[in-house]
C-alpha positions as CSV (number, residue, x, y, z in Angstrom):
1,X,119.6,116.0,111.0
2,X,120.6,118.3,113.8
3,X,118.5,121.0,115.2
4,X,118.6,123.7,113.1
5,X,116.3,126.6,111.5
6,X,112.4,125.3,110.6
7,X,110.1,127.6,108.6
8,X,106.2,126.0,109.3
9,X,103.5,127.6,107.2
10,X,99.7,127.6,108.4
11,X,101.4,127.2,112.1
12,X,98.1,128.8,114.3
13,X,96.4,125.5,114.8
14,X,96.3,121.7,114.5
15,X,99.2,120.1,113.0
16,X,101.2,123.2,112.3
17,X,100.7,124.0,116.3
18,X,101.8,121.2,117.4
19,X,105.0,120.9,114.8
20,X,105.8,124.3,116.4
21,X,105.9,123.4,119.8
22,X,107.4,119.7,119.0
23,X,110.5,121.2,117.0
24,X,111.0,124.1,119.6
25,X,111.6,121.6,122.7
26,X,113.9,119.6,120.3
27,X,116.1,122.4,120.1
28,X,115.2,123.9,117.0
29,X,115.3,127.2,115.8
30,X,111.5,128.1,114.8
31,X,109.7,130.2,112.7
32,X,105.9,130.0,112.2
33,X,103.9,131.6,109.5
34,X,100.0,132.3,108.4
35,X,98.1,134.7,107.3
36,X,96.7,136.0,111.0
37,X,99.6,136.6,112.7
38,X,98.4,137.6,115.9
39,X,98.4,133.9,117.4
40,X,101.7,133.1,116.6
41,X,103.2,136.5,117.5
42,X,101.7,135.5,121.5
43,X,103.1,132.1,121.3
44,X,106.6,133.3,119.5
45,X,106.9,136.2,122.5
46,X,106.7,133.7,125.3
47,X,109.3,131.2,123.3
48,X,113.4,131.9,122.8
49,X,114.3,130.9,119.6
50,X,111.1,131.6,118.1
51,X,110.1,134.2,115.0
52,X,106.5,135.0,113.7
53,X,106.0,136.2,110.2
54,X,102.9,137.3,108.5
55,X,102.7,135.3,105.1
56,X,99.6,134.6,102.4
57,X,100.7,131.1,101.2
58,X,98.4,131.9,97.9
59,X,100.0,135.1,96.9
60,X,103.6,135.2,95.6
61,X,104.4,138.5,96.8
62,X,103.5,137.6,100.2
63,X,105.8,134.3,100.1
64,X,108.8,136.6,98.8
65,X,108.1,139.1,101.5
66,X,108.1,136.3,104.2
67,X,111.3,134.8,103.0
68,X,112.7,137.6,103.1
69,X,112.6,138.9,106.3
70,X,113.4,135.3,107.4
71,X,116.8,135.0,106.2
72,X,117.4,138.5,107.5
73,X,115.9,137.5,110.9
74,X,117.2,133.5,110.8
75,X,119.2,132.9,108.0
76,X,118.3,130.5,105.2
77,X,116.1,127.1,106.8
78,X,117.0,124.1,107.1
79,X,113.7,122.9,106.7
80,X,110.6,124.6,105.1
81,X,107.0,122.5,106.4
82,X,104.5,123.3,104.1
83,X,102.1,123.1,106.4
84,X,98.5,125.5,105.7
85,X,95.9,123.8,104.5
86,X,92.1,124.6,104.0
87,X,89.0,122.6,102.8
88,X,85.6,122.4,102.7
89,X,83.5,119.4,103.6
90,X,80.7,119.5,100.4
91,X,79.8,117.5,97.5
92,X,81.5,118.6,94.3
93,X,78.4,120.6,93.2
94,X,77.8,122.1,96.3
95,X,81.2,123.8,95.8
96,X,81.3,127.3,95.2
97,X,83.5,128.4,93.2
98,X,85.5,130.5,96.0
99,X,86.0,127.5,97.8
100,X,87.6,125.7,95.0
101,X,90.2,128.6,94.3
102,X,90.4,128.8,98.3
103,X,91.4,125.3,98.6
104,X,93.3,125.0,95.5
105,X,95.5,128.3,95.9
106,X,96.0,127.4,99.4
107,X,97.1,123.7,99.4
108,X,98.3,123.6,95.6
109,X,99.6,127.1,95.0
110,X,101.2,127.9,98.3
111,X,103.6,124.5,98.1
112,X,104.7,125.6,94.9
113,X,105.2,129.4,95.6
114,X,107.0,128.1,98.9
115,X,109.3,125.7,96.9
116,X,109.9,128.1,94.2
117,X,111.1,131.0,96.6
118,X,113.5,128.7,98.9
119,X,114.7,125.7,96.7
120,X,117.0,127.7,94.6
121,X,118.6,129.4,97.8
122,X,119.4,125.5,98.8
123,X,120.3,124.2,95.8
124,X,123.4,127.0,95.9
125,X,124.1,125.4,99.5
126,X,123.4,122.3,98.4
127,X,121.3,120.8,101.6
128,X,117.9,121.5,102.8
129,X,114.5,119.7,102.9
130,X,111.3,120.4,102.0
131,X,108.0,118.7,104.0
132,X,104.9,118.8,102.6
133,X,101.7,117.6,105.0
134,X,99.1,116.3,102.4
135,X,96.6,114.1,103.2
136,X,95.7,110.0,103.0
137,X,92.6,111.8,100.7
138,X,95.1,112.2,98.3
139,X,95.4,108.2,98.1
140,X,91.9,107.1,99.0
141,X,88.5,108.4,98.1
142,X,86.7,110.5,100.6
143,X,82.9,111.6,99.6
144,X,82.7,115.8,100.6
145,X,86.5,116.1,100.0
146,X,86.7,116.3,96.2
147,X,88.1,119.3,95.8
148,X,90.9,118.9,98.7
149,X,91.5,115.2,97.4
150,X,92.1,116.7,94.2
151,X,94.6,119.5,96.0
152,X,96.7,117.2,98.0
153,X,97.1,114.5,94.8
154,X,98.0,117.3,92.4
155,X,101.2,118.3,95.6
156,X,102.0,115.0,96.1
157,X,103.0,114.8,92.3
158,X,104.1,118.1,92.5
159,X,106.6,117.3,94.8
160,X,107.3,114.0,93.6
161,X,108.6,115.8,90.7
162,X,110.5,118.0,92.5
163,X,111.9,115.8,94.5
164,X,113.7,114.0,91.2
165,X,114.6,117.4,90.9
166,X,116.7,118.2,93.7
167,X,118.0,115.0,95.0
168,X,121.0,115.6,93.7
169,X,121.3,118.6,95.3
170,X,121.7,117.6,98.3
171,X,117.5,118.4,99.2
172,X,114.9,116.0,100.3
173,X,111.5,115.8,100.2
174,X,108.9,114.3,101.7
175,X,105.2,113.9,101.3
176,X,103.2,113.5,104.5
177,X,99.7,111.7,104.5
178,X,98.1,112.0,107.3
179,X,94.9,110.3,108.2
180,X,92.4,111.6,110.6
181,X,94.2,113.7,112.7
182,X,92.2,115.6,115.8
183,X,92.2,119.1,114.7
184,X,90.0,122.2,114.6
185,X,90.2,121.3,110.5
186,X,87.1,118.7,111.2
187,X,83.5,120.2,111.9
188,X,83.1,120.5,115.8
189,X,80.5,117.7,115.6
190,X,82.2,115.3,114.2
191,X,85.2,116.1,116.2
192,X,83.5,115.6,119.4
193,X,82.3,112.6,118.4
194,X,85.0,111.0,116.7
195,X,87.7,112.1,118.3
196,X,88.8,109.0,120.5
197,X,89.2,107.5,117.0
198,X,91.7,110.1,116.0
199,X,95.2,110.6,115.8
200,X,96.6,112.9,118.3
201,X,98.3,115.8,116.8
202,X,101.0,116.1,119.4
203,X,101.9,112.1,118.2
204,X,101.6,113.0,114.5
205,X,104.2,116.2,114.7
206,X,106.7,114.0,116.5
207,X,106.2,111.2,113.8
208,X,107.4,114.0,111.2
209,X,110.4,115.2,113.2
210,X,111.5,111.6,113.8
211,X,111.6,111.3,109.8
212,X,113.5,114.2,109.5
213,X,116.0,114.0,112.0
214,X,117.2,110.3,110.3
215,X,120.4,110.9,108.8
216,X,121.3,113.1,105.4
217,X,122.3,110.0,103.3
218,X,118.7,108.3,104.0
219,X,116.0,110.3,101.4
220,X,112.3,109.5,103.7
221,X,110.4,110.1,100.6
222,X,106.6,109.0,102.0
223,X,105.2,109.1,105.2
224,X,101.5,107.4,105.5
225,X,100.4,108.0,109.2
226,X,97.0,106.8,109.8
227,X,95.1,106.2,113.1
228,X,95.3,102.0,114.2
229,X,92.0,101.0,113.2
230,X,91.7,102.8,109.3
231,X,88.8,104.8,108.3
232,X,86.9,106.8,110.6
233,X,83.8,105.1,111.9
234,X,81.4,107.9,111.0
C-alpha cells in the first residue's frame, strides 16, 4: 500500500505516538485522535501533513463528529488504527465497576463505533483497511488483566467477524497482539524495572506499517509481536 491518509485513535502516547510519528516520515498523510486533544494539536502544528481531532472512542456521537470533520479536512482514510486503549491492573474483584465499563467501552465499544462509522464509506469505494492493536492478553492468561483480556478477546472476534465481512470488499483487517510493549500504559514501577525486557514502541509501530504497506492482493490477517524472550520476568 502506498502512502496515503491514516486516521490513529488514542494517538497521545505509547503505541499510538509512535504510529504517528512512524507513518508521518513514511510519507503519510496523518490524522491523530483522543479524547485530550491538546497533545496532539502541539505535535500536529509542528508536522505538514498532519490533522488533530478531538474524539471520545466510547461515545458514538463523538466518533460521527470525528469522522466527519475528517473527510472534510482529509478525505475518506485509507487506513483507520484503532488504537486507544485503557486498563486497569486489579484482580477481577478488585474491579470497580467504572473500570469495567471504562475498559470495556474504550477497547470493545470504540473498535466497533469506529468500524461502524468508516466501513460503509469503504465498502462504496471498495478498498480500505481497518487495524486493530489488541493485546497477546487476549490469547494468553495474565493475572490483574481480567477485564482487559476479556476486552481485547471479545475485538479480536469482533473483527474476525468483520473481517469475513468485508474481504470481499476490497477491506482488510488486521488484529495486532502486542506483547509487552514500553509504554506509559504499565505502572511506572514496573516500567522502570522491566523495561530492558520490553519491546520498543518505536520497533512495534514500524512492525504494523510494514504489514500494511504489503501489497492489496495479500490479506495480513494476525500479527503476534512479542518481545524475544516471552513473558515478562516480573
Amino acid at each position: 500500500m502506498t502512502p496515503g491518509i491514516v486516521w490513529i485513535t488514542g494517538a497521545s502516547t505509547g503505541i499510538g505516538r509512535a504510529l504517528a510519528d512512524t507513518f508521518h516520515e513514511a510519507g503519510w498523510t496523518v490524522v491523530v485522535s483522543s479524547r485530550g486533544v491538546a497533545k496532539l494539536r502541539s505535535w500536529s502544528k509542528t508536522r505538514t501533513r498532519a490533522v488533530a481531532i478531538a474524539c471520545d472512542v466510547r461515545r458514538e456521537a463523538s466518533v460521527q463528529k470525528a469522522f466527519a470533520q475528517i473527510v472534510k479536512r482529509t478525505g475518506l482514510p485509507d487506513v483507520v488504527i484503532n488504537n486507544a486503549g485503557v486498563t486497569s491492573f486489579r484482580t477481577l474483584t478488585e474491579t470497580t465497576t467504572a473500570e469495567y465499563r471504562a475498559i470495556i467501552e474504550t477497547n470493545l465499544t470504540g473498535p466497533f463505533l469506529i468500524a461502524r462509522a468508516i466501513v460503509p464509506r469503504m465498502q462504496r469505494r471498495r478498498s480500505g483497511m481497518i487495524v486493530n492493536i489488541l493485546s497477546y492478553a487476549a490469547k494468553a492468561v495474565y493475572t490483574r488483566s481480567s477485564v482487559y483480556g476479556a476486552s481485547k478477546a471479545g475485538a479480536d472476534m469482533l473483527m474476525r467477524v468483520l473481517r469475513d465481512e468485508v474481504r470481499h470488499d476490497g477491506i482488510r483487517v488486521l488484529n495486532v497482539f502486542p506483547g509487552a510493549v514500553e509504554t506509559p500504559m504499565w505502572p511506572e514501577a514496573l516500567r522502570a524495572k522491566y523495561a530492558g525486557q520490553m519491546m520498543p514502541v518505536v520497533e512495534v509501530a514500524q512492525a504494523i506499517l510494514q504489514a500494511i504497506q504489503l501489497p492489496p492482493g495479500i490479506m495480513p490477517e494476525e500479527l503476534v509481536l512479542r518481545p524475544q524472550i516471552g513473558d515478562l520476568r516480573v
